[in-house]
C-alpha positions in Angstrom: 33.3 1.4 29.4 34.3 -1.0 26.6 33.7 -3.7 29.2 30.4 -2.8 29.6 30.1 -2.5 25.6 31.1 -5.5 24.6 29.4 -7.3 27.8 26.0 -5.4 26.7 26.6 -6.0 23.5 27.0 -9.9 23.9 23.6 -10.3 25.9 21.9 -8.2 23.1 23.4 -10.9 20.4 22.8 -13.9 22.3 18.9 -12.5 23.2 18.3 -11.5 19.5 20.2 -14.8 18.0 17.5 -16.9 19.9 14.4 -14.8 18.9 15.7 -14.8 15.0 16.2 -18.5 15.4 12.3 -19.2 16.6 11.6 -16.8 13.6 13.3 -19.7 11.2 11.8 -22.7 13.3 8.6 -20.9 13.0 8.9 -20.8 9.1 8.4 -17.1 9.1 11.3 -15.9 8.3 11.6 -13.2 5.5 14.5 -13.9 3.0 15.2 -11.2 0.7 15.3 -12.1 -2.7 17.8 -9.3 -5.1 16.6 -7.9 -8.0 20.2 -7.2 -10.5 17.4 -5.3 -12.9 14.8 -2.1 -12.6 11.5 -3.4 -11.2 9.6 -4.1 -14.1 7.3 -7.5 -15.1 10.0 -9.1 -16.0 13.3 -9.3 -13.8 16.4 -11.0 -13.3 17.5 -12.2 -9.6 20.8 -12.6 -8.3 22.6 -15.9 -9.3 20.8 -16.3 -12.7 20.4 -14.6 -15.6 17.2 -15.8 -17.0 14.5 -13.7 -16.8 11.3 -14.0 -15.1 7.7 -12.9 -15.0 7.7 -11.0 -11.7 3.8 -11.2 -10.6 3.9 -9.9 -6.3 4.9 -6.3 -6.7 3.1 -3.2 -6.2 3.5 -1.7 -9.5 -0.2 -1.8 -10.6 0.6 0.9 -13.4 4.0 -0.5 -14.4 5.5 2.4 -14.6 8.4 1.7 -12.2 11.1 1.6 -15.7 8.5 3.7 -17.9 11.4 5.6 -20.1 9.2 9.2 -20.0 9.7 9.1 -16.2 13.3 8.0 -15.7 14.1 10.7 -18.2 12.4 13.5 -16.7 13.6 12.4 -13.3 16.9 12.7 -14.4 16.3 16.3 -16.0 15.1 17.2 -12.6 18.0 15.7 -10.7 20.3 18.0 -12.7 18.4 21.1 -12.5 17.4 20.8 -8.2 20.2 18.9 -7.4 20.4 15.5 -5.3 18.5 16.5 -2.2 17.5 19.6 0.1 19.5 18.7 3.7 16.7 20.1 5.3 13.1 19.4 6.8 10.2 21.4 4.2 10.2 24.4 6.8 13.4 25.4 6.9 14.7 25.2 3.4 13.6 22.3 2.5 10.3 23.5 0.0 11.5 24.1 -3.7 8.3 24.9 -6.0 8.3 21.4 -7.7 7.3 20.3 -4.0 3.7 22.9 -4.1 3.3 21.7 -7.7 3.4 17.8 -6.9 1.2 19.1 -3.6 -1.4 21.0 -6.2 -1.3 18.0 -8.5 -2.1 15.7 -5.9 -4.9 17.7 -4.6 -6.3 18.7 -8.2 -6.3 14.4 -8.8 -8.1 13.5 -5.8 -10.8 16.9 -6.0 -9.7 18.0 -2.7 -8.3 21.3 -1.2 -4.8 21.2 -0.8 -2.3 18.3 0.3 0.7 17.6 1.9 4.0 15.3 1.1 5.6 13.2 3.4 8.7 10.6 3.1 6.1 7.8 2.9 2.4 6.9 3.7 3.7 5.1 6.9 5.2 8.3 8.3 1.4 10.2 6.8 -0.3 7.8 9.2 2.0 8.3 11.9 1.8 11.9 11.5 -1.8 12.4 11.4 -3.8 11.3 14.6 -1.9 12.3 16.9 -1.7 15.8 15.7 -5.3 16.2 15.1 -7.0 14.0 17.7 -7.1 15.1 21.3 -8.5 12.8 24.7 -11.6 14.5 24.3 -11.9 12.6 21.1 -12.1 9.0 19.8 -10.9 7.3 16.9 -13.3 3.8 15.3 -10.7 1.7 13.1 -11.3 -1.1 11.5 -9.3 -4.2 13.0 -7.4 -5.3 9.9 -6.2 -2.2 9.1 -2.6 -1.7 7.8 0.2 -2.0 10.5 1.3 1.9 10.0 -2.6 3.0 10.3 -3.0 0.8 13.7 0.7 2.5 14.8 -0.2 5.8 14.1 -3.3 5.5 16.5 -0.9 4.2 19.2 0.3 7.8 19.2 -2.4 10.1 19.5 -4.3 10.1 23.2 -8.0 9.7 21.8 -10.1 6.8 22.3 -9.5 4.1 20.9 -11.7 1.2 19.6 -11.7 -1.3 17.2 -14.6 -2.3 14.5 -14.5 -5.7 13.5 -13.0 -6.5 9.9 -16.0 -4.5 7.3 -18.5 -5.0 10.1 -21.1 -1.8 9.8 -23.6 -2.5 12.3 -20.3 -3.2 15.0 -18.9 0.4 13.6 -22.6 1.5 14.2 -23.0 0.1 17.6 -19.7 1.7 18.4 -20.6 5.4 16.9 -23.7 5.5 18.8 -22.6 4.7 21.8 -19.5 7.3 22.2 -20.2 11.0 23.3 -16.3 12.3 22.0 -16.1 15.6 20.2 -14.9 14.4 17.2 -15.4 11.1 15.7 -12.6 9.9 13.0 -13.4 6.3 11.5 -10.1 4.7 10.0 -10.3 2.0 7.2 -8.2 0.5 4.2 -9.6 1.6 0.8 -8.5 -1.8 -0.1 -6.8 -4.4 2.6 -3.6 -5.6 0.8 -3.8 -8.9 1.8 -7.1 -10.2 0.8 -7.6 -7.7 -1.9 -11.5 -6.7 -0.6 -12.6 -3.3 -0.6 -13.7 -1.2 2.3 -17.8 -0.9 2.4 -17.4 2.9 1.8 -20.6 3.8 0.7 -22.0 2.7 3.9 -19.5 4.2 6.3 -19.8 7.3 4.8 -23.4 7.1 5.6 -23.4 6.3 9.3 -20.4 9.0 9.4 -23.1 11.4 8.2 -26.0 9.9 10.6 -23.2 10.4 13.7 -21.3 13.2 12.5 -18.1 11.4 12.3 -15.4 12.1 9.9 -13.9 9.6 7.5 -10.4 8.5 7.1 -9.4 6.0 4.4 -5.8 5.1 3.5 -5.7 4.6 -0.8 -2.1 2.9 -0.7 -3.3 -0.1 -2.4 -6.0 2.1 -4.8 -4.4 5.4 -6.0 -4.1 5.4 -9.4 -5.8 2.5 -10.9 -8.6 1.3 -8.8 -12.4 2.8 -9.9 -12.9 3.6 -13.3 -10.5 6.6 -14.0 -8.3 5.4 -11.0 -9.6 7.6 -8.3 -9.3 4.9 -6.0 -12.3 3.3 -3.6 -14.3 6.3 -3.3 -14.9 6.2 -7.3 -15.0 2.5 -6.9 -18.0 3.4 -4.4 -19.5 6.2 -6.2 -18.6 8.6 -3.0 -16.5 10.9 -4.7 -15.6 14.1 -2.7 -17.2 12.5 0.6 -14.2 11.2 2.5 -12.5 13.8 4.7 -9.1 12.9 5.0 -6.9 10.4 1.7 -3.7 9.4 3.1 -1.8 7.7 -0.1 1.8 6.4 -1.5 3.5 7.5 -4.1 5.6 4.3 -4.0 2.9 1.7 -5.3 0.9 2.7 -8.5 2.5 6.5 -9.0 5.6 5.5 -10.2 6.6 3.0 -7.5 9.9 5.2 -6.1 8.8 6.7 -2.8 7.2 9.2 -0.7 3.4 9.3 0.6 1.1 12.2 1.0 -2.5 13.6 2.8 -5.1 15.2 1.0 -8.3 17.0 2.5 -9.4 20.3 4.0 -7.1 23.1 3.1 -7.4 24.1 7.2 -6.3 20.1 8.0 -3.1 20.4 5.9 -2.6 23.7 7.0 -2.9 22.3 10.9 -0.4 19.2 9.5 2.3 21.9 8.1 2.9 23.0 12.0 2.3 19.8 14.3 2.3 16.5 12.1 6.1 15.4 13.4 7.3 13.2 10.7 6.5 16.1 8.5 8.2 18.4 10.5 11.2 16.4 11.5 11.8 14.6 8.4 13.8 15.6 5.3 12.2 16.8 2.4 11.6 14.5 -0.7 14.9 14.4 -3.0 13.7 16.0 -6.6 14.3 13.0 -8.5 11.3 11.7 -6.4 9.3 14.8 -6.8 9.8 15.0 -10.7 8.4 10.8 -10.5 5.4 11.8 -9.1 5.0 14.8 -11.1 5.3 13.0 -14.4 2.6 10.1 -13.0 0.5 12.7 -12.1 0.4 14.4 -15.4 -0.1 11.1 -17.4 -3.2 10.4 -14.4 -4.5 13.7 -15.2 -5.2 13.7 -19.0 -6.0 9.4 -19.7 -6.6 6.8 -17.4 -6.1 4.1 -20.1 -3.8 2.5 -18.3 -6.0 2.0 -14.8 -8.4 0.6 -17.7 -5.8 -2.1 -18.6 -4.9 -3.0 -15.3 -8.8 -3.6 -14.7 -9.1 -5.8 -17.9 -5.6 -7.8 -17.1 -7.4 -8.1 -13.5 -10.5 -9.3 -15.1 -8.5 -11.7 -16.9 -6.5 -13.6 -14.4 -9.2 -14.1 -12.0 -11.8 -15.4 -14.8 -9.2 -17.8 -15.9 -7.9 -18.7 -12.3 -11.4 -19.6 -11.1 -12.3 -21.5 -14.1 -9.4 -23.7 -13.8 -10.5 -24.7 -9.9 -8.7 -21.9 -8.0 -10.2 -20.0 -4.6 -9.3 -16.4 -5.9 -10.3 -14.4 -2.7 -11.2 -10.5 -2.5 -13.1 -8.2 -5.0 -12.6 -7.5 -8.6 -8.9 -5.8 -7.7 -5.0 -6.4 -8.9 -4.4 -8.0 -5.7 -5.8 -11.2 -6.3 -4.9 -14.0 -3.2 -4.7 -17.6 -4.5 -5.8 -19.7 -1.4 -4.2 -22.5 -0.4 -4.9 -22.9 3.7 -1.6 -24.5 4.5 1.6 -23.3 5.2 4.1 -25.4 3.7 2.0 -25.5 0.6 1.7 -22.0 0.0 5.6 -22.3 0.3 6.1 -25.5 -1.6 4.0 -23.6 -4.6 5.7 -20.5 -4.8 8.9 -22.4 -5.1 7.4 -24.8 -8.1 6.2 -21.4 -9.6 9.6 -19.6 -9.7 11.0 -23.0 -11.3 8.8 -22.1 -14.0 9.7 -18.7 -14.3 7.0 -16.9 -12.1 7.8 -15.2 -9.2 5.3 -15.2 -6.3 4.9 -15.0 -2.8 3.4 -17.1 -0.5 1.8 -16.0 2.4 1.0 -17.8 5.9 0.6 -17.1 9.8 1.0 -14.3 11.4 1.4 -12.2 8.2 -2.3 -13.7 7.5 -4.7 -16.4 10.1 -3.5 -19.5 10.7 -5.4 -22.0 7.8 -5.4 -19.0 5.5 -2.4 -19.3 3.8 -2.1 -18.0 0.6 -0.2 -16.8 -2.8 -0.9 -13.3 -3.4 -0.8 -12.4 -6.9 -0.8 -8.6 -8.3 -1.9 -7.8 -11.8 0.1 -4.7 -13.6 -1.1 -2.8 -16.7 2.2 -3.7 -18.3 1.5 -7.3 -18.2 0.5 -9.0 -21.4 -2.5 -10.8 -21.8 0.6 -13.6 -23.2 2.3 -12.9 -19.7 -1.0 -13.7 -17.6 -1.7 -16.8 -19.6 1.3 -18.2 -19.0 1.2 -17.7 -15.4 -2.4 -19.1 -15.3 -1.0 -22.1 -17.1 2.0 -22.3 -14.6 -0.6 -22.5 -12.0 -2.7 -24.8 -13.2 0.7 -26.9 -13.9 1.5 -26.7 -10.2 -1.8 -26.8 -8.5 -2.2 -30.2 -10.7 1.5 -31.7 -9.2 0.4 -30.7 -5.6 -3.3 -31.5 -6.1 -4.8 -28.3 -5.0 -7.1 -28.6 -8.3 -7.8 -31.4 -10.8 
């Protein structure tokens, strides 16, 4: 038997080894950088102690480090205890889990809502429960990895829309006969920052009585004017069926993901959604995050007001000095670049300045489409953004991407 192990064993390292090496030849290889601070604007890496302006993370509202939320995370570690060792249905539900669930619900205006351990297991846990052969499912072809996964599961129908193409989701709509029809899309697609065309797929949902699906990952919490995400961005407020969102971006940036609609949909998803019912509950130090954020959401949305002015900001000043800034008015704000190696080449000059950005290339995004994605934060300064505008224009000079 140990033969056979070690034997097996070898062939998996050998076939592995050659696949991670084309990875490397390839030049897509992800390196992981590590943080020795809390995630924050400004951070210190492993292997130097000077700090730097971190500009590629997820934490639109800053409030990763915010002091009111590690402290009552910590009163609520020492009050529930470190964790529940148990899925929600069978001892797993304590009542700070229904009152981040009614928060949740009361924030987006919908029914009820329902915690998972993240939005990717939300999205895998959603079709397939709901969505039966008779049925067919319209998503839009750029949609997030864990949205195009969670269709793999269920057994409905399954076609693609091309990328914010209404009268190809129209075309599509009218010509299926399923019982139910569910249309997928992005709020907002993460890597080119533009916005789903919501208004108008709410209104061929209506003229083909489809339902509407949107996943607000990269919109919860900052993005329309109190932060309702695309729907307020769109003025369609209350007319999407089904939210699927993170509590690991915006809210608070720690973890866990969640659905929000019909009370009789979460209901359903509370006995057949498997990563719901399969997966352990969220620890309480998590819960008490999302609480907090959801309190400070509920009574002032100054700070989805700042991240929208800081936004406002770094594009203006980007695309004055030369820069392609691609996407909509939103935090994620793509520097394009087209090549590769530049997009590589630039991030590095930028960290040498004390910015920290990513650059982006084939197949994370189409080949000649290479990118830096940048993402604003509330917490930055208008001081912070300038300098990295000025870093930019410092670089983009040296490599002759602008004048």
């Amino acid at each position: 038997m140990r033969q056979y192990s070690a034997a097996a064993q070898s062939q998996l390292r050998e076939l592995l080894g050659k696949q991670l090496s084309d990875i490397r030849e390839a030049g897509t290889f992800k390196a992981e950088r590590i943080i020795t601070s809390s995630q924050s604007t400004q951070i210190t890496v492993q292997g130097s102690d000077q700090k730097i302006l971190n500009f590629c993370a997820n934490n639109y509202l800053g409030l990763a480090n915010n002091p009111e939320i590690v402290q009552h995370s910590q009163q609520l570690l020492a009050k529930y205890g470190a964790g529940l060792s148990s899925v929600r249905f069978i001892c797993g539900t304590q009542d700070i889990h229904k009152q981040l669930e009614q928060k949740i619900s009361q924030f987006h205006g919908r029914e009820d809502a329902i915690l998972y351990a993240s939005c990717f297991d939300a999205n895998a846990g959603i079709f397939e429960a709901i969505l039966t052969p008779e049925d067919a499912v319209f998503s839009d072809e750029l949609n997030h990895a864990s949205i195009i996964d969670g269709i793999r599961l269920c057994r409905a129908k399954k076609q693609r829309y091309k990328h914010r193409d209404l009268a190809d989701l129209e075309q599509q709509l009218r010509s299926s006969d399923a019982r139910l029809k569910l249309i997928a899309t992005d709020g907002v697609f993460s890597m080119d920052g533009n916005i789903a065309p919501l208004a108008r797929i709410v209104e061929l949902a209506k003229k083909y009585n489809a339902l509407v699906f949107v996943d607000e990952c990269h919109a919860t919490g900052f993005f329309g004017a109190t932060g309702r995400g695309t729907e307020e961005y769109d003025n369609v407020m209350g007319e999407v069926d089904i939210i699927n969102s993170t509590l690991g971006k915006a809210l608070g940036g720690a973890s866990g993901g969640y659905t929000t609609g019909p009370a009789e949909l979460i209901s359903f998803l509370r006995q057949k959604s498997r990563p719901y019912l399969f997966s352990n509950t969220l620890p309480p130090a998590v819960v008490a995050v999302g609480l907090k954020v959801m309190d400070m959401l509920l009574s002032s949305s100054e700070l989805s007001q700042r991240v929208q002015s800081n936004t406002q900001r770094f594009r203006q000043a980007m695309t004055k000095a030369g820069f392609t800034i691609a996407g909509e008015n939103h935090p994620i704000c793509p520097v394009m670049l087209g090549d590769a190696r530049l997009a590589s080449s630039f991030a590095d000059a930028m960290l040498t300045r004390g910015i920290y950005v990513i650059g982006f290339s084939y197949p994370v995004v189409p080949q000649g489409k290479a990118r830096i994605r940048v993402q604003i934060s509330a917490a930055h300064t208008e001081q912070e953004i300038d300098r990295a505008v000025e870093a930019f224009i410092e670089v983009g000079r040296s490599l002759k991407v602008i004048k």
